[in-house]
N, C-alpha and C positions, 0 to 999 in steps of 0.2 A: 610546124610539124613536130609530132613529139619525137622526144628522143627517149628509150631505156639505154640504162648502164647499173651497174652494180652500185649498191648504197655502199656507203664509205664512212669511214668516224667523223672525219668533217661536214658531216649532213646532219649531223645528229644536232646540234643547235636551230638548226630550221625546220627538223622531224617535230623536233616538243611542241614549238609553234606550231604547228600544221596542228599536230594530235590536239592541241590544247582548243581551237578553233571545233575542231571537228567530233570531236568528244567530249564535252563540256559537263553535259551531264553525266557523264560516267566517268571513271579515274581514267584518265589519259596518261599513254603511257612516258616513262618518266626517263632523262637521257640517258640515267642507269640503267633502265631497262632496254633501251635500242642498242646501246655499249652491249650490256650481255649480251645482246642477240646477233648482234653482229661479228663479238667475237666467240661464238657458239662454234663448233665443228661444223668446218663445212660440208660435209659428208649428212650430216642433220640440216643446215642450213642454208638457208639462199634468199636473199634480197636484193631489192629491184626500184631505180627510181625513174620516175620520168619527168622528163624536164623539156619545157616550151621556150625555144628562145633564151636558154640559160635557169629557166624560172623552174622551182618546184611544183610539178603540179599534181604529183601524187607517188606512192609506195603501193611497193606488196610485197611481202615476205612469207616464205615458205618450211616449214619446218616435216622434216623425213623422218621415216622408221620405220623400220621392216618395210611391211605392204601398205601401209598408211600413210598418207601425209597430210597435213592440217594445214591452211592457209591463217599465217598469223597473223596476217596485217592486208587491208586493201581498202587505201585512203585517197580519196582523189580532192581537192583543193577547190573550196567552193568557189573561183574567178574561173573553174577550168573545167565544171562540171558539165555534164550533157554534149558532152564534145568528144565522147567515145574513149577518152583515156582510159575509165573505167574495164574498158569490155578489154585495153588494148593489157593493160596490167593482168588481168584475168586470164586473158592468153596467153600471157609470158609463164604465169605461174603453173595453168594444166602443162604448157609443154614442157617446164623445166619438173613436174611431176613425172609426167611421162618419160622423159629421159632415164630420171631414175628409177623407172619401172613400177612405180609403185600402182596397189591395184585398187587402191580408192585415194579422192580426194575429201577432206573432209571442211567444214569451216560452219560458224555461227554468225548470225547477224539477228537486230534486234526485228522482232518481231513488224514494227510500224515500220520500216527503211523500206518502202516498197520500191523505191528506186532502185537499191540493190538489189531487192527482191527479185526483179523485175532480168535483171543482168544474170542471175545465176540461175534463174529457171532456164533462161533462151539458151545458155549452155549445156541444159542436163543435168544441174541440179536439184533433186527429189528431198523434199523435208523428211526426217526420219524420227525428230526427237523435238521437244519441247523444253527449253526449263523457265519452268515461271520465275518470276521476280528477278532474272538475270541482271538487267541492265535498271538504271535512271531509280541507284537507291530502292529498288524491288518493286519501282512498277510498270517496266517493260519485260517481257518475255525472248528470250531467245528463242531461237529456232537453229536446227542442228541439220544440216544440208551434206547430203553425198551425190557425191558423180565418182558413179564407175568406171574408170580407165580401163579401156579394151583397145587392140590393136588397132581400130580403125582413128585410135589418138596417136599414134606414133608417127 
């Protein structure tokens, strides 16, 4: 069964592993940066881990502002993939969205991740933007995805 709980500074040595597995070809992100983000204002931020049985099996973090919020992180651990954590991360993060009232959710994924792909359309999220050469040293594209938070998310 998964569990979520709030990521913690003591996670951040298993984060880099994870990120380093799962981003390989793009800079993964580094324990300095999970530290910043974690000790970010909470009021901007919020992260989220879930864990199988004690085991990391993936993150998501969220970053606020005004009416916007951007989804900074949503990583699920290739032993634990296809097993719905994905979709279950994704839901913690539009609700902890919606909580804060914000009236879009935003986030990037690389254009080939049709797995994700796949998770954030069945939610409501609408491609809005492109940037070429994003990702894998300039030859994967991102793609810029919004779902619009309306009451029937609250």
């Amino acid at each position: 069964m998964v569990r979520l709980r709030p990521m913690r500074s003591n996670d951040v040595d298993a984060l880099v592993v994870l990120a380093q597995v799962l981003f390989a070809g793009d800079p993964p992100w580094s324990a300095e940066h999970f530290e910043s983000e974690l000790a970010g204002v909470p009021e901007t931020r919020w992260y989220v881990m879930a864990e199988v049985d004690g085991d990391v099996a993936g993150y998501a973090g969220l970053m606020a502002a005004a009416d916007t919020a951007d989804v900074q992180a949503l990583a699920v651990a290739p032993a634990y993939q296809r097993r719905g954590i994905g979709t279950t991360l994704l839901t913690a993060v539009i609700d902890e969205a919606t909580r804060r009232r914000v009236g879009a959710l935003l986030l990037e994924v690389r254009a080939d991740n049709d797995p994700a792909l796949a998770i954030y359309r069945r939610h409501g999220f609408e491609q809005i933007s492109r940037r070429r050469g994003y990702y894998d040293g300039g030859r994967v594209d991102a793609l810029v995805l919004r779902r619009v938070l309306t009451a029937d998310d609250a």
